[in-house]
Structure formats: structure tokens, C-alpha cells
C-alpha positions as CSV (number, residue, x, y, z in Angstrom):
1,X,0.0,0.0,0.0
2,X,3.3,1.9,0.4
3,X,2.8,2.4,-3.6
4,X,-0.3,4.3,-3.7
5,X,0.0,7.8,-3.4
6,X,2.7,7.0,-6.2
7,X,0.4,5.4,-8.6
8,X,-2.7,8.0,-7.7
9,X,-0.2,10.7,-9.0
10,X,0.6,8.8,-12.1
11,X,-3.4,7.8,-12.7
12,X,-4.1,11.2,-12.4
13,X,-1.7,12.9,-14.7
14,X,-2.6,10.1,-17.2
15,X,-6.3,10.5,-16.9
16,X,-6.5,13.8,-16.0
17,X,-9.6,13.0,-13.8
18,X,-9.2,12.4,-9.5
19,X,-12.1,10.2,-9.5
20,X,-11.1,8.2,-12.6
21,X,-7.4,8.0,-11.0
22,X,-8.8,6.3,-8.2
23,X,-10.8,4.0,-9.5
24,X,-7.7,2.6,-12.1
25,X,-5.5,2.8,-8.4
26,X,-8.0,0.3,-7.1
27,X,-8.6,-2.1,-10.2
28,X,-4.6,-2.5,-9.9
29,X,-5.1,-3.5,-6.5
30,X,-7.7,-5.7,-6.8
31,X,-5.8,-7.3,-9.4
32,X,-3.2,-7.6,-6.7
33,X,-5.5,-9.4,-3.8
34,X,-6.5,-11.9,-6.5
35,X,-3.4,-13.1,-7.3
36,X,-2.7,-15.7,-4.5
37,X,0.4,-15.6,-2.2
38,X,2.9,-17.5,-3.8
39,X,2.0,-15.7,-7.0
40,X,3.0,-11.8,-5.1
41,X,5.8,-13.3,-3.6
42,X,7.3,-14.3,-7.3
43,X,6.7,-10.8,-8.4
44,X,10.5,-9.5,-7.7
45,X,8.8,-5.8,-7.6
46,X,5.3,-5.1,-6.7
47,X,5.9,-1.4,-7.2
48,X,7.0,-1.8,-10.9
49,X,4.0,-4.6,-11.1
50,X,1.7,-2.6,-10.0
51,X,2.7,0.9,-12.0
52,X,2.9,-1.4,-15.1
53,X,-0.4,-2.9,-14.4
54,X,-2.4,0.8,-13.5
55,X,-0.8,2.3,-16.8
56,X,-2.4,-0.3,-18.8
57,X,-5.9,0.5,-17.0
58,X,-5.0,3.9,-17.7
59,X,-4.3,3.3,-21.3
60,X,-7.1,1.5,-21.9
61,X,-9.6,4.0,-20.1
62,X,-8.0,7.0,-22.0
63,X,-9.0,4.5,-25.3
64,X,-12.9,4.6,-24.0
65,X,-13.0,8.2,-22.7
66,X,-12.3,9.6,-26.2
67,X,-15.5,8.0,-27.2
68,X,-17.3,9.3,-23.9
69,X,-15.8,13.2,-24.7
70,X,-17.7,12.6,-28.1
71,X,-20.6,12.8,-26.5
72,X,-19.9,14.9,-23.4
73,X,-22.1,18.0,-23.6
74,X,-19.9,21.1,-24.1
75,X,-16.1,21.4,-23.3
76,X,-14.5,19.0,-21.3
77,X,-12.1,19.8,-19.1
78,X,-9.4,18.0,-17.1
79,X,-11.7,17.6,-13.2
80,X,-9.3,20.5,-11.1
81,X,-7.4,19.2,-7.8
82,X,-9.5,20.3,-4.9
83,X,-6.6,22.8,-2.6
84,X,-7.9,24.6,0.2
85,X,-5.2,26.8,1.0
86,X,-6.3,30.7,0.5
87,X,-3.1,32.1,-1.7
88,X,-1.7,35.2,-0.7
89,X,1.3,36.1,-3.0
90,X,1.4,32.8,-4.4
91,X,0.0,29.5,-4.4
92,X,0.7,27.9,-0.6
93,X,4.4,26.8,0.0
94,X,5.6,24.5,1.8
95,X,2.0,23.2,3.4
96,X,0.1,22.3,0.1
97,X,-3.5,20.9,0.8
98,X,-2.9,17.3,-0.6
99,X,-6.5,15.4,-0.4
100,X,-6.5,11.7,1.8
101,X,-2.6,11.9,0.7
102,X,-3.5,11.8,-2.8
103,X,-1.6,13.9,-5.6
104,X,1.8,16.3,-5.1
105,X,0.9,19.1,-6.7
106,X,3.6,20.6,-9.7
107,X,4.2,21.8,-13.0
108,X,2.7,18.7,-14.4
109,X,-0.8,19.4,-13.1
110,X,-1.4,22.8,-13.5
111,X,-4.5,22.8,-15.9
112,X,-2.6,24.2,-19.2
113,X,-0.3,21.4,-19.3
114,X,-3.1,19.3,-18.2
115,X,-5.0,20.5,-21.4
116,X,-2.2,20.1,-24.0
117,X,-1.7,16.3,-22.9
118,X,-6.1,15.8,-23.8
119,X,-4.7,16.8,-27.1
120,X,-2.6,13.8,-27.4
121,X,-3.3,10.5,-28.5
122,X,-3.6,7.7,-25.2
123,X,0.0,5.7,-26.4
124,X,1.8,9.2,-26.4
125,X,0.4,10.7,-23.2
126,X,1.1,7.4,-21.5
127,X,4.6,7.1,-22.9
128,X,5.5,10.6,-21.9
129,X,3.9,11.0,-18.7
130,X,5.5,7.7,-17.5
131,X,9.2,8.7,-19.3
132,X,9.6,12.1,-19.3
133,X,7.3,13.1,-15.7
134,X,8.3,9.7,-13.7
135,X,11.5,8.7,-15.0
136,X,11.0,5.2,-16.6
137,X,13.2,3.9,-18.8
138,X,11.9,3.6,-22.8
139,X,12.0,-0.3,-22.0
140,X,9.9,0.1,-19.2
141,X,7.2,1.8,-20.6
142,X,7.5,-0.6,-24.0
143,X,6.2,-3.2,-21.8
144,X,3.0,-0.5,-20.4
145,X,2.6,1.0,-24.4
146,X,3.1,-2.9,-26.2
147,X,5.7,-0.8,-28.4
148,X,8.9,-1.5,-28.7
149,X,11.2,1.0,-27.2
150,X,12.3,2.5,-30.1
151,X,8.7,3.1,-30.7
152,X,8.1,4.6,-27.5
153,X,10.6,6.9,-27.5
154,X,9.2,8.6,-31.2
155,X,5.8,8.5,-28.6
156,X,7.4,10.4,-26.1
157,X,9.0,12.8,-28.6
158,X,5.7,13.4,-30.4
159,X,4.4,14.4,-27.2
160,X,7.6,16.8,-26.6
161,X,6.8,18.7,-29.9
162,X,3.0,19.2,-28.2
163,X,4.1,20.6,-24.9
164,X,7.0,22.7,-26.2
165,X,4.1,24.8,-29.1
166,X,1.9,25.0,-26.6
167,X,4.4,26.6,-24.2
168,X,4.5,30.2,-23.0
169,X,6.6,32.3,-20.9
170,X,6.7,31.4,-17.5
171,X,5.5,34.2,-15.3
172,X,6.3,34.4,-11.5
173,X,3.8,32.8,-8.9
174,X,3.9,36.0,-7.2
175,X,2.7,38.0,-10.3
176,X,0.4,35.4,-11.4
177,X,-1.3,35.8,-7.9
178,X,-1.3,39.4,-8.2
179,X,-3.2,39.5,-11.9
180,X,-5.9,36.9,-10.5
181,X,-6.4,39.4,-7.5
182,X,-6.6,42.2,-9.8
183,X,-9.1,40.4,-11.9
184,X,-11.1,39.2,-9.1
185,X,-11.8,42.3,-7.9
186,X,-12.5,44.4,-11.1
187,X,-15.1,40.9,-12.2
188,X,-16.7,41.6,-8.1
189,X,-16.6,45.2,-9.4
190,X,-18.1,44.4,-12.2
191,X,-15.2,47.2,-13.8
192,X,-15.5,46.1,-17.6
193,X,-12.5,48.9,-18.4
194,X,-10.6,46.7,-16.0
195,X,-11.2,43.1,-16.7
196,X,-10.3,44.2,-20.3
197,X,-7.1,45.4,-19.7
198,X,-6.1,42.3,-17.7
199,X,-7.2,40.4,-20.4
200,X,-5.2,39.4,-23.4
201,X,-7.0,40.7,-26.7
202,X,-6.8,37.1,-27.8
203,X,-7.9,35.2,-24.4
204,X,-10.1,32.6,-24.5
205,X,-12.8,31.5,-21.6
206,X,-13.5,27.9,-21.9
207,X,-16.5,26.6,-19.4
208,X,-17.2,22.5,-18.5
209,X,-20.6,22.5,-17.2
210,X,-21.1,18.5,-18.8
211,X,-25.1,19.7,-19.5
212,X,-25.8,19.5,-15.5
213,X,-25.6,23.1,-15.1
214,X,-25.3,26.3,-17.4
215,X,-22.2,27.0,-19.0
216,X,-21.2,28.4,-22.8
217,X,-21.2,25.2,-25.1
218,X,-18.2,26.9,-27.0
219,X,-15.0,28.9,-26.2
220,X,-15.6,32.2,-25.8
221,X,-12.6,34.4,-27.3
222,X,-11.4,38.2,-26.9
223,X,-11.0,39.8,-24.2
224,X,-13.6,42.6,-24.5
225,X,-16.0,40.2,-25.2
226,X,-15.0,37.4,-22.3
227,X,-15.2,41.1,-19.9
228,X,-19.0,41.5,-20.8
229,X,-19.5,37.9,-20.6
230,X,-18.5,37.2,-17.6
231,X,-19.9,40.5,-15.7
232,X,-23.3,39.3,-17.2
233,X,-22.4,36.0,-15.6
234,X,-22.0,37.8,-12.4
235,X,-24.9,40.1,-12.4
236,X,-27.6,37.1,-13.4
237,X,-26.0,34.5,-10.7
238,X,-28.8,33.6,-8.5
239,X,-28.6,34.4,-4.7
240,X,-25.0,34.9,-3.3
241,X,-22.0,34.1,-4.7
242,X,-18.4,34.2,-2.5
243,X,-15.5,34.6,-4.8
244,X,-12.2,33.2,-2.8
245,X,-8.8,33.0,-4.2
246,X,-7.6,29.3,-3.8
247,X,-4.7,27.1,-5.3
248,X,-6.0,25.7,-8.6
249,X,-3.6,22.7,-9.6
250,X,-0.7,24.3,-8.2
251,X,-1.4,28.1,-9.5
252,X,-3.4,30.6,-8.3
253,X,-7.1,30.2,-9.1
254,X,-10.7,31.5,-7.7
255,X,-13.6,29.4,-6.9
256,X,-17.5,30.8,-6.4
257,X,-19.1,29.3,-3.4
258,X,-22.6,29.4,-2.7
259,X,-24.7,28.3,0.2
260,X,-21.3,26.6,1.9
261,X,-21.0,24.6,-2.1
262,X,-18.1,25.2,-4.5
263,X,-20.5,26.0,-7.4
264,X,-17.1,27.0,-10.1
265,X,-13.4,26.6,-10.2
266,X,-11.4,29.2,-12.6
267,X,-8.0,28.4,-13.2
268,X,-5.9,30.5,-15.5
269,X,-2.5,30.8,-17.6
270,X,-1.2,34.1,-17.1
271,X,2.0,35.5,-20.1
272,X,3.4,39.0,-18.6
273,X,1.1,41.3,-17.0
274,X,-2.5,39.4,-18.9
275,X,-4.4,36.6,-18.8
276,X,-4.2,34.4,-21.7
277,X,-6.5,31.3,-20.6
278,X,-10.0,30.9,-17.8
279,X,-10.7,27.5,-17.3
280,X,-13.9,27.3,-15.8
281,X,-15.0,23.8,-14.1
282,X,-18.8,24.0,-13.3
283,X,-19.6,20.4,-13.9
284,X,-20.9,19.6,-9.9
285,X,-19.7,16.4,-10.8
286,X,-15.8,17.5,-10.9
287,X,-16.4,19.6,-7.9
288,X,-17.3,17.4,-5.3
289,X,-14.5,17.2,-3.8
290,X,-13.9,21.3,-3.4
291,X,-17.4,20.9,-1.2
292,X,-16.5,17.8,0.8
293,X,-12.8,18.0,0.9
């Protein structure tokens, strides 16, 4: 059991879904418990065993899920880490909020990476995220993929080529923290000069609300237009809504809380002093944990 906060952190950079991470986590271990003693005690390494066995779940979930994002209703987006900690000029230190034990938050979470690896096919994700994130050897993850190494290492390149286009400047947490801030109080404001100057021209809003609850079906892009967008969104949200800054997948984020219930999680990609990307998560389903966590 020593393994599993190792494998839930693989699981959930692979799947890009907590819940779905956990469930693959305990199919490998119930694959484990069948086997009978004398079979575990010829495995030479249960940890290898059992990260080999939960990347083939994965790999073969990420094969079915591309069917179930067909027909998802709206944009789909990766279910965001629930993180408690308030920021204050940056996401939390040293005393990150890590649910039941469950995933180490780092670069390799945060929802723009998170977003570029939907965009690759299951073999590639699988052979980067297990090479290139968690250090296995080509061979090793030949025997995950059923590639040879050779082929495993083109994945993994492939997949290199993705991340490095998608890539923009890095801009300090502190800053980042600061421009959220900004924007959180001009949105509360409802200040449209404001929220369109912290917004890129070309930013892009892109809402998961998985037909349970309303959210755009469709990206919405420019940054005048995303301002009156989302101070509409404001103005026409029923009752009363908190707006708190929390750590979104390692960055700084905002959720809206209503009636003591995480109702939306924003995350966002900041380039210089503008926000490029919102993320919005209002699928209840993805944000269960934010309520009871």
C-alpha cells in the first residue's frame, strides 16, 4: 500500500480526472488481492508490477474516454485538484493541501499542461507522462505501451513537440497571484475597463458545465467580449456568490461558493502582465471534492 500515493499521481496525470485516478488505483489492486500468495511473492517488484499494471488501465480508459468526450455535452475539461489553502502572494508553499494523501501538486498538473496532454493520442500521453514526468526507462514503458522502445521513444517525442508549441513564458507565482487578484476584484466590481485590460485581446474562456448546469457550449474568445460575458455571468447569478482566491492545480485560481458549495473553479494561464487562458470547471460532478474536501 506503500505504492499508492505514487500510482494515484501517475493515474491522475494520465487521466486527467481524480475520480477516474482512483478508481484505475483500485482495479490495480484488486488485481493484486487476486493473485494468491505464492503468486506476489514471485513478483520480484510489486511497485514496478503494480505501476505497469495501473498504466495499462489507464491506457485502456484513456482509449474509452475519447469516445465518452464525443458525446460529453460542451467542453471537457481536465476535473481540477480540490486545494484549500487561501493564496496570498502565491499559491501555498511548503504546506500544500494534498487530499487523503493523494496527488503532489507541480508543474505537471497545472490545468494548461493538463489541457495540452487531452490533445494527445492515449499511447503518447502514457509514454510521456510515465518517461519524461516519472522517470521510466523507454523499456519500461514498451512493456506498459506494447511498443517497442524504439517506438516509445518517437511517442514520447511526439508528445515533446505538443508541450514545447503550446508553451508560454513562464511568469512568477507572485505576479500570477497578483493579476488573478486584480481580476477578481474588477469581475466583483463588475469594472468592464478593467477586466479588459487584464485580459489578453486574444484570451479565450473555456467553461465545462457537462449539461448539468449552465455553462457556454463553446469557447468564448477576446478579451472585451469574455469582460462582458463574464460581468453578465456575475450580475444574473442567483442568490450569493463568494468569490475566494484558492490554489487551482498548483497556481493561483478563484472558486465561487454558494450556500457553503463550490458552485465553479477558474483556473488560468497568465503570459506577462495578462491573462491568456480561464478554465472554468462548473460540472458539480468535478467539484465534489472542493465541497466535501
Amino acid at each position: 500500500m506503500s505504492e499508492r500515493r505514487r500510482l494515484i499521481n501517475l493515474a491522475y496525470r494520465l487521466l486527467g480526472s481524480l475520480a477516474e485516478a482512483e478508481d484505475a488505483v483500485q482495479e490495480t489492486y484488486a488485481r493484486w488481492y487476486a493473485m494468491s500468495r505464492g503468486q506476489q511473492d514471485a513478483i520480484e517488484s510489486p511497485g514496478a508490477w503494480l505501476t505497469k499494471v495501473a498504466g495499462r488501465i489507464c491506457l485502456d480508459l484513456l482509449g474509452s474516454a475519447r469516445a465518452r468526450r464525443e458525446r460529453y455535452v460542451g467542453e471537457w475539461i481536465p476535473e481540477p485538484l480540490p486545494e484549500s489553502s487561501r493564496w496570498t502572494t502565491g499559491p501555498a508553499g511548503g504546506a500544500t493541501a494534498d487530499p487523503a494523501d493523494r496527488v503532489t501538486l507541480d508543474e505537471s498538473v497545472n490545468m494548461a499542461f493538463l489541457v495540452v496532454l487531452e490533445s494527445m493520442t492515449p499511447a503518447e500521453r502514457v509514454a510521456f507522462i510515465l518517461h519524461d514526468v516519472f522517470r521510466y526507462s523507454f523499456a519500461e514503458v514498451a512493456e506498459v505501451v506494447g511498443r517497442t522502445p524504439a517506438a516509445c521513444r518517437q511517442l514520447a517525442s511526439s508528445a515533446r513537440r505538443r508541450i514545447r508549441a503550446s508553451r508560454t513564458p513562464t511568469t512568477p507565482a507572485a505576479h500570477q497571484a497578483d493579476i488573478v487578484r486584480d481580476f477578481k476584484q474588477a469581475w466583483q466590481a463588475k469594472d468592464i475597463s478593467a477586466l479588459i485590460g487584464l485580459l489578453d485581446p486574444d484570451a479565450t474562456v473555456i467553461a465545462d458545465g457537462g449539461g448539468l448546469t449552465r455553462a457556454s457550449l463553446h469557447p468564448i474568445e477576446g478579451g472585451e467580449r469574455i469582460a462582458h460575458y463574464l460581468t453578465d455571468l456575475f450580475a444574473r447569478a442567483p442568490g450569493s456568490v463568494t468569490v475566494v482566491e484558492r490554489t487551482v492545480n498548483g497556481r493561483p485560481g478563484l472558486v465561487a461558493q454558494q450556500d457553503d458549495r463550490t458552485v465553479a473553479v477558474y483556473a488560468f494561464d497568465v503570459a506577462g502582465d495578462q491573462i491568456t487562458h480561464i478554465w472554468a470547471v462548473l460540472n458539480p460532478d468535478k467539484l465534489r471534492a472542493w465541497t466535501t474536501g
